[in-house]
C-alpha positions as CSV (number, residue, x, y, z in Angstrom):
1,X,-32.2,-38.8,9.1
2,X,-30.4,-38.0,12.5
3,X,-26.7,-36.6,12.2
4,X,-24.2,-38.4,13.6
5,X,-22.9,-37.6,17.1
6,X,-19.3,-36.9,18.2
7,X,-18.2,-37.9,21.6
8,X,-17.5,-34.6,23.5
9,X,-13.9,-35.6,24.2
10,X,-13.5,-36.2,20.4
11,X,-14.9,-32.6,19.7
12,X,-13.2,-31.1,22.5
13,X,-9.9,-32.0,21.2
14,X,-11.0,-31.0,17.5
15,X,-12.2,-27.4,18.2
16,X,-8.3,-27.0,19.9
17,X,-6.8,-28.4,17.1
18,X,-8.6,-25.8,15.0
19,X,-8.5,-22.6,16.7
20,X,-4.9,-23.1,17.6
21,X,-2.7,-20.1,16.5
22,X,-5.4,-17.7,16.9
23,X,-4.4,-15.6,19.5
24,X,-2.9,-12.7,20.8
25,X,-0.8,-10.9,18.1
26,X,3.2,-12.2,18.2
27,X,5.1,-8.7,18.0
28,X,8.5,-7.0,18.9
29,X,9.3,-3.5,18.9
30,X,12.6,-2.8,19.1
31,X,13.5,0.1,21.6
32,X,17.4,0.7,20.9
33,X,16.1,1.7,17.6
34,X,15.0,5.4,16.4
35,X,11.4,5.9,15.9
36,X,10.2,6.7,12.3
37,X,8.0,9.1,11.8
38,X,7.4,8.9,7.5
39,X,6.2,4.8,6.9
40,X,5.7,3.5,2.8
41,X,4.1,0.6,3.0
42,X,4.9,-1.5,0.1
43,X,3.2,-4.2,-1.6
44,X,2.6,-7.1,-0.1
45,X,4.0,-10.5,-0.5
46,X,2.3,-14.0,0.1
47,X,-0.4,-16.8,-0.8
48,X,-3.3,-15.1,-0.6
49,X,-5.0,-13.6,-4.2
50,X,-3.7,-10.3,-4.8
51,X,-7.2,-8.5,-4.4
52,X,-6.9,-9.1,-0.9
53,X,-3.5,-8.3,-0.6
54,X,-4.3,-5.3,-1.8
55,X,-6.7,-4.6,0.3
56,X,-5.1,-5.4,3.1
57,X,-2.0,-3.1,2.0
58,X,-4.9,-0.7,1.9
59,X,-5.6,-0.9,5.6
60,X,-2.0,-1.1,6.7
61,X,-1.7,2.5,4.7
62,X,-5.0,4.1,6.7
63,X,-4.3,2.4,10.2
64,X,-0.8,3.5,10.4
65,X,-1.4,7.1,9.8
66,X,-4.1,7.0,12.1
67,X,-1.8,6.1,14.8
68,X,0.5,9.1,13.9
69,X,2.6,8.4,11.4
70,X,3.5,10.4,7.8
71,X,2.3,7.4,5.3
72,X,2.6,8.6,1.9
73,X,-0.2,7.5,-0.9
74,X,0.5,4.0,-2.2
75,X,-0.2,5.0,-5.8
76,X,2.7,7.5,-4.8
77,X,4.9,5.0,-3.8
78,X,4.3,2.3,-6.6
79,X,5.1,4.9,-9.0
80,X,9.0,5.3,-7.6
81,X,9.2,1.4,-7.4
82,X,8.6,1.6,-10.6
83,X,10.8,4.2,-12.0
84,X,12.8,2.5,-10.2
85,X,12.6,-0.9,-11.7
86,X,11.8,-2.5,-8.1
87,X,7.8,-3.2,-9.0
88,X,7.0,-4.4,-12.5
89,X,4.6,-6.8,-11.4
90,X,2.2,-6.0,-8.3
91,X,1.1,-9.5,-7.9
92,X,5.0,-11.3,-7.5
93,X,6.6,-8.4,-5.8
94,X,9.1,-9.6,-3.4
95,X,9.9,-7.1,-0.6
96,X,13.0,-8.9,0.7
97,X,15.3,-8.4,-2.1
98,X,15.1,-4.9,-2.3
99,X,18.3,-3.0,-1.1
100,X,16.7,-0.8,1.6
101,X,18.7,2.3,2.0
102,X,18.4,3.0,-2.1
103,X,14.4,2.1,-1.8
104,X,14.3,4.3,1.4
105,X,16.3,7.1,-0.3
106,X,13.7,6.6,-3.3
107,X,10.8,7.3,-1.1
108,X,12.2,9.7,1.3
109,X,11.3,7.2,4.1
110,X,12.3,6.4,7.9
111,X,11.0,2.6,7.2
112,X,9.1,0.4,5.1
113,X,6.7,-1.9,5.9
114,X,7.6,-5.1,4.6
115,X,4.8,-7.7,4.4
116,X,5.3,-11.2,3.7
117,X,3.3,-14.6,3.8
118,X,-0.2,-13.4,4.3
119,X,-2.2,-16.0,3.1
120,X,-5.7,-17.5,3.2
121,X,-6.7,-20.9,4.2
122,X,-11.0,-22.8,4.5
123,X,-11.6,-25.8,5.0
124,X,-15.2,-27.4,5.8
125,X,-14.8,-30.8,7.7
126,X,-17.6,-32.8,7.8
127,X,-20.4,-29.7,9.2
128,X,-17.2,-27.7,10.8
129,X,-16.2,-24.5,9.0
130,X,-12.8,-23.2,9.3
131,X,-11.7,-19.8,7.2
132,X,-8.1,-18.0,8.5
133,X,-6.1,-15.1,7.1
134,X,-2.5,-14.6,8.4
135,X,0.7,-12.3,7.9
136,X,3.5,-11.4,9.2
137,X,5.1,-7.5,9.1
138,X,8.1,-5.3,9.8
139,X,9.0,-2.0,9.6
140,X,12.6,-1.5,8.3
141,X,15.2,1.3,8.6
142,X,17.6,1.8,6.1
143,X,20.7,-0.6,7.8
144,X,17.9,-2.9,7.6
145,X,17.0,-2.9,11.2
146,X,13.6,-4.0,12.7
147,X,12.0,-1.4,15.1
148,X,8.9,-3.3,14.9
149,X,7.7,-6.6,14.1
150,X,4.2,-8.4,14.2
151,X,2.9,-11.8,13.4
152,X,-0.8,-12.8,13.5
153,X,-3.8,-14.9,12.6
154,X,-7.2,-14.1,12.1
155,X,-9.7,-16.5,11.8
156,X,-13.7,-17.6,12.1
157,X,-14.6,-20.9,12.9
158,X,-18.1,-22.4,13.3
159,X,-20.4,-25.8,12.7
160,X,-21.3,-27.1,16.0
161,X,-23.6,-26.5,18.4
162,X,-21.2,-27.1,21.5
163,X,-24.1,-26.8,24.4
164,X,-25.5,-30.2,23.1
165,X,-23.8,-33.7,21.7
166,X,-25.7,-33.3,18.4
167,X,-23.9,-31.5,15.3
168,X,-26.1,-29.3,13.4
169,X,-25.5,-27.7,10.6
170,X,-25.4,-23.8,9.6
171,X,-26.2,-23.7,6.0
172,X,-26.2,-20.1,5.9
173,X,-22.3,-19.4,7.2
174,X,-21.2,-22.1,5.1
175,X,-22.7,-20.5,2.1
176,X,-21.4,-16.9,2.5
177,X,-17.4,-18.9,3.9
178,X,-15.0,-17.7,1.6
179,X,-16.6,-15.3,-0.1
180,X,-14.7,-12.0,-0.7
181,X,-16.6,-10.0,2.1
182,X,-15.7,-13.2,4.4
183,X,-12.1,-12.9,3.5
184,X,-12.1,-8.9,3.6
185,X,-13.6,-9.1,7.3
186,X,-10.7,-11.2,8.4
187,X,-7.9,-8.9,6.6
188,X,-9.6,-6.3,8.5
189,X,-9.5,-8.0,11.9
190,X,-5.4,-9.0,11.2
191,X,-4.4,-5.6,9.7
192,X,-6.7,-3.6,13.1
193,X,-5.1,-6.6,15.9
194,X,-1.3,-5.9,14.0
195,X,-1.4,-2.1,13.7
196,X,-2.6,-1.6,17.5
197,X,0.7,-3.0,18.3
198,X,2.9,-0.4,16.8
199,X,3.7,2.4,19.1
200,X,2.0,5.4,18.3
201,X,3.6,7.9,16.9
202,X,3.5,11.3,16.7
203,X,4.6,12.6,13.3
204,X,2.2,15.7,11.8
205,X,0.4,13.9,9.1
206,X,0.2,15.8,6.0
207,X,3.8,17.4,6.9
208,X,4.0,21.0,6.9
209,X,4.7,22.4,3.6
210,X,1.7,22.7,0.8
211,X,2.9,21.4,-2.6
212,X,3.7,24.6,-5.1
213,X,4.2,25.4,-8.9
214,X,6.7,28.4,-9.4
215,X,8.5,29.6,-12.4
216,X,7.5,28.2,-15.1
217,X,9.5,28.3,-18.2
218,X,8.5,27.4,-22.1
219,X,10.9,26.9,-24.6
220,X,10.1,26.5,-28.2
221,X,12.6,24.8,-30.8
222,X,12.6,22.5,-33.9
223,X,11.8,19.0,-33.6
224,X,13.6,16.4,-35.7
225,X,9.9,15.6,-37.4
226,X,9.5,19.3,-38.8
227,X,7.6,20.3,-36.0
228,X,7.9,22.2,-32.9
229,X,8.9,20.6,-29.6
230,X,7.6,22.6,-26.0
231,X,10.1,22.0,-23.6
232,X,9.0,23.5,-20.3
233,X,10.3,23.5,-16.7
234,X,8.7,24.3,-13.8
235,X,10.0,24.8,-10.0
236,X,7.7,21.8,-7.4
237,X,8.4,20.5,-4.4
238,X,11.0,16.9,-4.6
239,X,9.1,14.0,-4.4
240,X,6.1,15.4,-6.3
241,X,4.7,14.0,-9.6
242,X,4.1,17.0,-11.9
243,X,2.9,17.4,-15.3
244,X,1.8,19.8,-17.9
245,X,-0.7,20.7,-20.2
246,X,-1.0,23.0,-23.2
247,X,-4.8,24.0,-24.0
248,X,-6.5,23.2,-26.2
249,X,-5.3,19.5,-27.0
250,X,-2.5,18.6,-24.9
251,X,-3.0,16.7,-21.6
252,X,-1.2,15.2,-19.2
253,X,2.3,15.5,-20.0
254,X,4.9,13.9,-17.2
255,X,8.0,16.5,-15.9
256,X,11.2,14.2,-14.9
257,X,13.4,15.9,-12.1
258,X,16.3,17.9,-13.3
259,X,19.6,17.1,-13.6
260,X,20.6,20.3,-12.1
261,X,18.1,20.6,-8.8
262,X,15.4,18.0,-7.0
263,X,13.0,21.1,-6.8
264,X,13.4,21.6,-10.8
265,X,11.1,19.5,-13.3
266,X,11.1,19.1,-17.2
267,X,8.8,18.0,-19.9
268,X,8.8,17.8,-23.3
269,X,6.5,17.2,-26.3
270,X,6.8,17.6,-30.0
271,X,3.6,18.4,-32.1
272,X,2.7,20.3,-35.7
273,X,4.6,23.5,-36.6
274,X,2.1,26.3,-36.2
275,X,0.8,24.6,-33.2
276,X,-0.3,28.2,-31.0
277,X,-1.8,27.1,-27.5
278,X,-3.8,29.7,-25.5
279,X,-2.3,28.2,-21.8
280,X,0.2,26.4,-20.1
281,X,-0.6,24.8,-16.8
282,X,1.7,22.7,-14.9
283,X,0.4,20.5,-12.0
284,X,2.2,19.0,-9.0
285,X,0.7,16.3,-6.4
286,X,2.5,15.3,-3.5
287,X,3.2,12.0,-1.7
288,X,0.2,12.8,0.3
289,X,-2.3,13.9,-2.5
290,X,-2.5,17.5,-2.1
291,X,-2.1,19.5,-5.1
292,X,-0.9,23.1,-6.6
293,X,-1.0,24.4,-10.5
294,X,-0.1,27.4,-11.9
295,X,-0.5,28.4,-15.4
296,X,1.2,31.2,-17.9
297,X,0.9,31.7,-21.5
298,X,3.2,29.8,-23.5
């Protein structure tokens, strides 16, 4: 059976009506406004499943440091949302009612990047094909001010055979449309087409300054159970996530910041009187994944 033709005036005027918006990226950078030079990019907001926001939050993170800025690790910065309170769920986080300068202060940021309505959209029209990704992004300062701004749509489109007035199909593409590789490539192509509008900077990235662990401290005293608590303290750099662990047994304990100094951390944990460990060690990671741990006998 022959497929059915369309008039070339008819598919002229479709094929504009479906690649319209894809374009040259929309963007705004703001030049009365300081530069940052340390970016947390946050989670992102929008339509689209949250597997591909993620991954697109993913290649916001690596893009922007490769153009020069100090970009901290994202599992870094979802852990002071949370201790925070601002991110209980990943997949409805909502960027734009956060109060900047106390998320900024949080994550010893210049700006966030703020990331709202990227979503996904197919459709297949009679043999046409149509499969777009889009987002729009900011980077905010603390007063809430916009040095940069960017708004894009990345899309693939294909069906016809435009050298002839016969439609033919393409099985194959229209197979493998939507499909998570599909949807990845176009997140790719919007996050690479965004990014290369952002100035570059010129920020050292990691920041001078390797992470440290530095007098330790290990106090022993009753717990309310019978048993003996281990409170120990331990100097690390502010902003880094320590822990501690007593061998044998005793893993992974989180330090809090002290009350007393940013650059002092305690821990705590109760176990069985008699309890005799051969070693202490305390660990600290930075925002940037580098590490340090230094150990003593409790």
């Amino acid at each position: 059976m022959k497929a059915a033709a369309i008039a070339p005036a008819g598919l002229a005027m479709l094929l504009a009506v479906v690649v319209a918006g894809c374009g040259s990226v929309s963007h705004h950078v703001a030049t009365d406004l300081p530069e940052p030079r340390r970016i947390a990019v946050l989670p992102l907001a929008g339509s689209a499943p949250n597997s591909l926001r993620e991954g697109a939050r993913q290649l916001l993170h690596s893009r922007i440091q490769a153009r020069g800025y100090q970009v901290p690790e994202l599992a870094w910065v979802d852990q002071r949302l949370a201790e925070h309170g601002w991110l209980r769920d990943p997949a409805h986080f909502e960027p734009t009612v956060l109060a900047l300068p106390e998320v900024l202060a949080a994550l010893d940021a210049d700006a966030v990047v703020v990331g709202t309505g990227l979503d996904e959209s197919s459709f297949n029209w009679l043999v046409l094909r149509r499969h777009a990704v889009h987002g729009q992004f900011e980077l905010r300062n603390a007063t809430g001010g916009r040095y940069w701004s960017a708004d894009h749509t990345a899309g693939a489109t294909g069906g016809f055979l435009l050298t002839s007035g016969q439609v033919i199909t393409e099985l194959r593409a229209q197979g493998e449309h939507g499909s998570s590789m599909a949807s990845l490539a176009l997140v790719d192509e919007l996050v690479g087409d965004v990014v290369e509008t952002l100035p570059r900077g010129d920020a050292a990235n990691p920041p001078a300054g390797e992470p440290f662990v530095q007098q330790i401290t290990v106090r022993r005293q009753p717990s309310q159970d019978g048993g003996e608590r281990f409170v120990v303290e331990a100097a690390a750099p502010a902003g880094a996530t320590v822990r501690f662990q007593l061998e044998p047994g005793v893993d992974g304990v989180p330090m809090a910041v002290s009350a007393t100094a940013r650059e002092r951390f305690v821990g705590a944990i109760d176990l069985p009187a008699g309890t005799n460990p051969q070693r202490l060690v305390v660990s600290a990671r930075d925002a940037f994944g580098r590490k340090a741990s230094a150990e003593v006998r409790p």
